[in-house]
Structure formats: structure tokens, C-alpha cells
C-alpha positions as CSV (number, residue, x, y, z in Angstrom):
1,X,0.0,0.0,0.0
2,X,3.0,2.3,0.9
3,X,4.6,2.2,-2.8
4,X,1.3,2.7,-4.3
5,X,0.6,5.7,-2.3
6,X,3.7,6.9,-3.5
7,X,3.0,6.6,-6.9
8,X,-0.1,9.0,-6.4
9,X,-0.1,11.3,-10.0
10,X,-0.3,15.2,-9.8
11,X,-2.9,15.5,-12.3
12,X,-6.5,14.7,-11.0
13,X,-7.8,13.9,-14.2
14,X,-5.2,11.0,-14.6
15,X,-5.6,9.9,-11.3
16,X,-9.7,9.8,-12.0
17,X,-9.4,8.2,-15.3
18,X,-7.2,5.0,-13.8
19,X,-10.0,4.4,-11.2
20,X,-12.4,4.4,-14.3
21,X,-10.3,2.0,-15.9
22,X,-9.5,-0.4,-12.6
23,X,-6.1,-0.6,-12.8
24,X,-4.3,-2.7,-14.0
25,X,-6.6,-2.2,-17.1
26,X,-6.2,-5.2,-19.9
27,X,-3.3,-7.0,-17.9
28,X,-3.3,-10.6,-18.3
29,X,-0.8,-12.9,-16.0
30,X,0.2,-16.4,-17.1
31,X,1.4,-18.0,-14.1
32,X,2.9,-21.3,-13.6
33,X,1.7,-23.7,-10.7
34,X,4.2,-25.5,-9.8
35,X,6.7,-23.4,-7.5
36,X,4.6,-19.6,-7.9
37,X,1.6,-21.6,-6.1
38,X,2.6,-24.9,-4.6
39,X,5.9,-25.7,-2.9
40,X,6.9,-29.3,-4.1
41,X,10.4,-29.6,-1.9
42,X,8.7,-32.2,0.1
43,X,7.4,-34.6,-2.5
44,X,11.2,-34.2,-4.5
45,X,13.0,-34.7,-1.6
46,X,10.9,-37.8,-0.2
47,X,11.2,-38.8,-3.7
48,X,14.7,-38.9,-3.6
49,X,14.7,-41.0,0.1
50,X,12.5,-43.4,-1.0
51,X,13.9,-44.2,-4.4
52,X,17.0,-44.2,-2.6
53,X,16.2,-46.2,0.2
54,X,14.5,-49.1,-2.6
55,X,17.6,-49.3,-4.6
56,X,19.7,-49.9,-1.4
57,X,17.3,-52.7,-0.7
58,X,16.9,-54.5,-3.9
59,X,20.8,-54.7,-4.4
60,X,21.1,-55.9,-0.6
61,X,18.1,-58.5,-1.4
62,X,21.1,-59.9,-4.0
63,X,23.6,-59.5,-1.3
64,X,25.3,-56.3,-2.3
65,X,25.6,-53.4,0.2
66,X,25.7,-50.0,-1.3
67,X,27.9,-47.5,0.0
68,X,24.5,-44.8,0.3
69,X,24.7,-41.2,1.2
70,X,21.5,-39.7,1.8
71,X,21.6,-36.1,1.1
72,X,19.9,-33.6,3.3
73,X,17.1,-31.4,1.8
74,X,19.2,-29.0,2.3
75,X,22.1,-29.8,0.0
76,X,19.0,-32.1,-2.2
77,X,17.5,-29.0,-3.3
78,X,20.8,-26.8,-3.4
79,X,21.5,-29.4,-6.4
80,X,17.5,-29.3,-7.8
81,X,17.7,-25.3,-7.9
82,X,21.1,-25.2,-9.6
83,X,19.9,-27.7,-11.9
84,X,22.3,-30.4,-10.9
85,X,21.0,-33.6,-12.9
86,X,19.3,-36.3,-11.6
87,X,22.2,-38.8,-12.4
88,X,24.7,-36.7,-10.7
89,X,22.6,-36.5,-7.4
90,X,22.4,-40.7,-7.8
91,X,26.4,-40.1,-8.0
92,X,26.7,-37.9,-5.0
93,X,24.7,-40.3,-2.8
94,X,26.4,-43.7,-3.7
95,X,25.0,-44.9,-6.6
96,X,26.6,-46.2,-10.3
97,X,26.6,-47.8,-13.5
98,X,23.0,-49.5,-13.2
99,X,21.9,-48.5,-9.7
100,X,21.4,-45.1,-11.2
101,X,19.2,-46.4,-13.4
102,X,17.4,-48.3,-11.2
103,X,17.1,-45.2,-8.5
104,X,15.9,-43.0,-11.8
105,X,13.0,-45.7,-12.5
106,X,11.7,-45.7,-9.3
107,X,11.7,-41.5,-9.0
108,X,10.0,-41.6,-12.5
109,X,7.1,-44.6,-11.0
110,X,6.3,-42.6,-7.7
111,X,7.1,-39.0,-8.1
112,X,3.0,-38.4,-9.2
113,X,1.9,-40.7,-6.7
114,X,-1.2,-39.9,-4.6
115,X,0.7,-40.3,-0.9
116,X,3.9,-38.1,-2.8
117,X,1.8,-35.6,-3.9
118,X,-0.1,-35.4,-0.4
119,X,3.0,-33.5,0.6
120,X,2.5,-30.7,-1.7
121,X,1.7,-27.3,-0.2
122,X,0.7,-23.7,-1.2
123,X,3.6,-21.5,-1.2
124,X,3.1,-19.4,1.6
125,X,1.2,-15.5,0.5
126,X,0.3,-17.7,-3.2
127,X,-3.1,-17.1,-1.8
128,X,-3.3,-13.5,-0.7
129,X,-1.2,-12.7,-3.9
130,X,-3.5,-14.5,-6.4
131,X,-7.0,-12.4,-5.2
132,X,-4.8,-8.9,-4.5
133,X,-4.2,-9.4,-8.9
134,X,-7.9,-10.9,-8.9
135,X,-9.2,-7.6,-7.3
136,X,-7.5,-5.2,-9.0
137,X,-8.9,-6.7,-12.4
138,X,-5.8,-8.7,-13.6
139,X,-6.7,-11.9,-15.6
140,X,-4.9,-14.6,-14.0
141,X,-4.4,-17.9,-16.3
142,X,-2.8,-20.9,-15.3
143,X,-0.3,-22.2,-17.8
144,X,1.3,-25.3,-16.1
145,X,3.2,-29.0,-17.3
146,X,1.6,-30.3,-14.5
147,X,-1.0,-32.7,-15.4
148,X,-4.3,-30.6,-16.1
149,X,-7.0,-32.6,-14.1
150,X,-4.6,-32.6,-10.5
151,X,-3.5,-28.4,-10.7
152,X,-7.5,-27.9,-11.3
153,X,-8.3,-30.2,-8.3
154,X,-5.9,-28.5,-6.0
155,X,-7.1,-25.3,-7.2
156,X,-10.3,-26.6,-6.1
157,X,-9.5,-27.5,-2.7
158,X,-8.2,-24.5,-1.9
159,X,-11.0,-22.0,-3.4
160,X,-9.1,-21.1,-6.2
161,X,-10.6,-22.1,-8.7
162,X,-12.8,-19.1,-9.1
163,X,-9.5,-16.8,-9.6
164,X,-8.6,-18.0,-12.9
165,X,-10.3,-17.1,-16.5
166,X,-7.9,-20.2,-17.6
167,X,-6.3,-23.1,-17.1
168,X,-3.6,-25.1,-19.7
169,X,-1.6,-28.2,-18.5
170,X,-0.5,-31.6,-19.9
171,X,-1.8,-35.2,-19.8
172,X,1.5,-36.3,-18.9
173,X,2.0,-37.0,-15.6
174,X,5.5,-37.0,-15.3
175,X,5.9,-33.2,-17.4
176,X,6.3,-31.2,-14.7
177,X,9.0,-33.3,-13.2
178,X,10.9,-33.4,-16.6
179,X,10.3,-29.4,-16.9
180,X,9.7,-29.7,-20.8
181,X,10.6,-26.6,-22.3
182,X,8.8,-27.4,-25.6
183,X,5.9,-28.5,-24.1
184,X,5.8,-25.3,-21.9
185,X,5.8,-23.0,-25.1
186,X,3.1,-25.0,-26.6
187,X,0.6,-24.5,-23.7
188,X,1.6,-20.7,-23.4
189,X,1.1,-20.5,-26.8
190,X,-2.2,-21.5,-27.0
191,X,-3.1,-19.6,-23.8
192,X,-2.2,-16.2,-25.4
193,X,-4.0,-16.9,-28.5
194,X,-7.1,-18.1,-26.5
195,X,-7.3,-15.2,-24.5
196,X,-6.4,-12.7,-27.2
197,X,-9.0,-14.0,-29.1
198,X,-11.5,-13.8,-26.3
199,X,-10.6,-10.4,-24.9
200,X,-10.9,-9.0,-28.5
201,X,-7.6,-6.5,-28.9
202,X,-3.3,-6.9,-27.9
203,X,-3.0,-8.2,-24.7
204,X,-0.7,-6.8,-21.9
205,X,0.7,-9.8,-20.6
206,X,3.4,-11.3,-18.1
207,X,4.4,-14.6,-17.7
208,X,5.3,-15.4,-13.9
209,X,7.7,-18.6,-13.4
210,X,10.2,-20.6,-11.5
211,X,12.0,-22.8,-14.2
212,X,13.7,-21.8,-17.7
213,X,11.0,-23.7,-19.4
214,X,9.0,-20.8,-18.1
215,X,11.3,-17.6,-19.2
216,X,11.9,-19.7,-22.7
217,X,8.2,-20.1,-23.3
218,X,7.7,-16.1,-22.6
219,X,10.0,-14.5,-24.3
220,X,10.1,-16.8,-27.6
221,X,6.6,-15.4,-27.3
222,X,7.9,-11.7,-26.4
223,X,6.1,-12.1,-23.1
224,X,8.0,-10.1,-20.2
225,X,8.6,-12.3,-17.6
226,X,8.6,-12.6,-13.7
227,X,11.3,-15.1,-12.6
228,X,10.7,-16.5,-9.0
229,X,13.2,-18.2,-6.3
230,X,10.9,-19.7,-4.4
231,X,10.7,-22.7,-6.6
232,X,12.9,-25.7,-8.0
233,X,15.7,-22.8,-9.6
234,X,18.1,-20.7,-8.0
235,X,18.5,-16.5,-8.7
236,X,21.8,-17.6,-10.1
237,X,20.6,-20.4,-12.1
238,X,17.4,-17.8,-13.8
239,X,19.8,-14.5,-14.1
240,X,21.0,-16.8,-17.2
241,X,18.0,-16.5,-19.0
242,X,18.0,-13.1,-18.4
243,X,14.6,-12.4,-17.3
244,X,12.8,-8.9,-16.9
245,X,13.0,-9.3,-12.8
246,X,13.0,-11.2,-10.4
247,X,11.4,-11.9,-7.5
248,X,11.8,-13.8,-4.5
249,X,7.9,-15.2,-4.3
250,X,4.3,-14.3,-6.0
251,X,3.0,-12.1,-3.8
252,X,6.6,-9.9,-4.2
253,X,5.4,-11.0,-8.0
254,X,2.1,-9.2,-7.5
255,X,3.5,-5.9,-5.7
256,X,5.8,-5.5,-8.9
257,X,3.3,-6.1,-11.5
258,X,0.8,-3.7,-10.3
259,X,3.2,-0.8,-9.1
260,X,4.7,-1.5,-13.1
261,X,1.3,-1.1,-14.5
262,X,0.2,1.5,-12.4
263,X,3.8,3.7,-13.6
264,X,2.8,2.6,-17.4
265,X,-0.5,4.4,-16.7
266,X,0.8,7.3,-15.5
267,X,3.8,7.6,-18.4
268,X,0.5,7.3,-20.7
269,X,-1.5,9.9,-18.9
270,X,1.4,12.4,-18.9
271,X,1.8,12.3,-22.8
């Protein structure tokens, strides 16, 4: 409230015509799910333990001990938000030759699992930050490699739904996890053209993210783009895509976008 106040314009007919025009007027945000919205640490990292913890026992059932080093979250998701492979992590923690395939079989067979994905939680402010963009007339659309069928349910269950004028995601279960870039672009793709279509004229839109599959999707689409550190990638991992900012969570996300907007409106009103 304290950087829009300070934003307040001289002119009283500028400042009257962006209350007629509920700012942020036209601005559409495609926002991904994963990371912006839920926090999947927990279901990665129990992931990891358990796939871990089956290879171990499998080679011991054929009488080989494995030399195993479970990582700590804390160094696990060091590696996932610098982008550290999943065959490298196997590496770190004991594993080679076929026990890393064998580790990377059983990620792929329970990451999407019902008692994994249990662990998934809302980022904390995801809420607050999705209805502050909802009330000040900012189409929110969900653009997301999760599969399409779970993001709506969780949106669901957590009132959500009702937020969003779209919602794009995959039938592949095991997307999100892989973070297909190609896929990504697809789904944005047709998200813009859907709601260009339906809104009538340009949009003004931002795409808000956590991976590179995110950034690459948005600007080979010359979307401007929010990059976020909450999720599965690191500041210094994202500066590489160079995106347009960057943010440490969605609600940070929401402040910028709607202080930006609101300074567009008054660069327009002042010519």
C-alpha cells in the first residue's frame, strides 16, 4: 500500500481516469503452478529417500551393500535449484553404473503418486497474492506442465478455482518433473491466442515462473517475464535467462506487476 501511495499522480484527471479503468486495465498474468503456487520440496525430496532407500534394498536382497549417502534437503534442493542432474545427485549419494538407473526408475514410478503428492503445499502468500491481482482486475491464467486434471483439483480445494479465466496443463504426468521446455511454449502458446481471441484486442501480458521452461516459453513469445526463487531454480541459475526481474515469491510477484502497471498508466496519462 505504501509504494502505491507513492505513486499518487499530480494531475486529478489521470488519477480519475485510472479508477475508471480499474487498474491494471487489460493485464493478463500467465502463471505457472508448480513453485509460484505450490511448494513441491517435500514430494522431490521424499522422492529422492525413497527411491534411494528401494535401490539400497533391492541390491542388498542380492547380497550387495551400497555404500549410500542420503543427502539432506538442504544440500537435495541446493543441487535441484542449480539444476544439478538427476544422475549426478544418484552419484553424489552412492550410486553407479545401473543402480542409477534403477534409482531414476523408481523416481520416474512414484514422483506423481497420490501419498507423494499429499505432501504438496501452497507457497506461503500464493493465496493472498493470487486475489490482491484478482481484485484489481488482472486476468490470471494458469499455464502449467503439470498434469491438467490434479492443478485444477488443488485449485479446487483450496477455493481457487474461481481466480482464474484459464487453465492449460498436460496429460503427462511426469511433465512437470521433466520441466519440458517445448511443451511449456506449446501451452503458453495457445493460452495467449485463447485469451487474445477472447478479450478481443493486444493483450498486456506477463508470464510469472520458476523454471527456464517458463522464461523460454515467454520471451520466444515476447512475453516479459517474472522469474521467481521460491521454486525448484536458484537467482543464479534464472539470471541466465536473463529475465525482466526477479522476484523472491508471487505475492513480491504481484506488488511489482501492479506498481509497473500502475507507472505505465501514468507515463501514458502524462503524454
Amino acid at each position: 500500500m505504501t509504494g502505491i501511495a507513492a505513486l499518487e499522480p499530480q494531475s486529478p484527471q489521470c488519477y480519475q481516469a485510472r479508477n475508471q479503468a480499474s487498474y491494471p486495465q487489460h493485464l493478463t498474468v500467465f502463471c505457472d503452478f508448480d513453485g509460484p503456487i505450490v511448494n513441491v520440496s517435500n514430494r522431490y525430496y521424499a522422492t529422492y529417500k525413497l527411491s534411494l532407500s528401494a535401490t539400497q534394498v533391492s541390491y542388498q536382497a542380492q547380497g550387495i551393500n551400497l555404500p549410500i549417502q542420503m543427502l539432506s534437503k538442504k544440500q537435495f534442493w541446493e543441487m535441484k535449484q542449480n539444476r544439478v542432474a538427476d544422475v549426478e545427485i544418484a552419484m553424489r549419494s552412492g550410486l553407479q553404473g545401473e543402480q542409477i538407473d534403477f534409482f531414476l526408475g523408481r523416481v520416474s514410478e512414484i514422483v506423481n503418486q497420490s501419498f507423494l503428492l499429499q505432501k504438496d503445499r501452497l507457497q506461503p502468500g500464493a493465496s493472498r497474492a493470487l486475489a490482491l491481482l484478482h481484485f484489481r482486475g488482472v486476468k490470471l491464467v494458469l499455464v502449467t506442465l503439470r498434469c491438467q486434471l490434479q492443478a485444477a483439483q488443488i485449485l479446487r480445494n483450496h477455493g481457487l478455482t474461481r481466480l482464474f479465466v484459464g487453465i492449460y496443463g498436460t496429460e503427462n504426468h511426469n511433465a512437470a518433473y521433466q520441466n519440458y521446455a517445448g511443451v511449456k511454449t506449446k501451452l503458453l502458446k495457445k493460452a495467449l491466442a485463447d485469451q487474445a481471441k477472447t478479450i478481443g484486442y493486444p493483450l498486456s501480458a506477463w508470464m510469472v515462473g520458476d523454471t527456464e521452461a517458463d522464461l523460454l516459453a515467454a520471451q520466444g513469445l515476447s512475453i516479459p517475464t517474472v522469474a521467481l526463487t521460491c521454486g525448484i531454480r536458484s537467482r543464479f541459475y534464472l539470471q541466465q535467462f536473463q529475465p525482466t526481474c526477479i522476484q523472491s515469491n508471487l505475492l513480491a510477484a504481484a506488488h511489482y506487476l501492479l506498481e509497473s502497471r500502475i507507472n505505465s498508466d501514468l507515463v501514458s496519462c502524462s503524454t
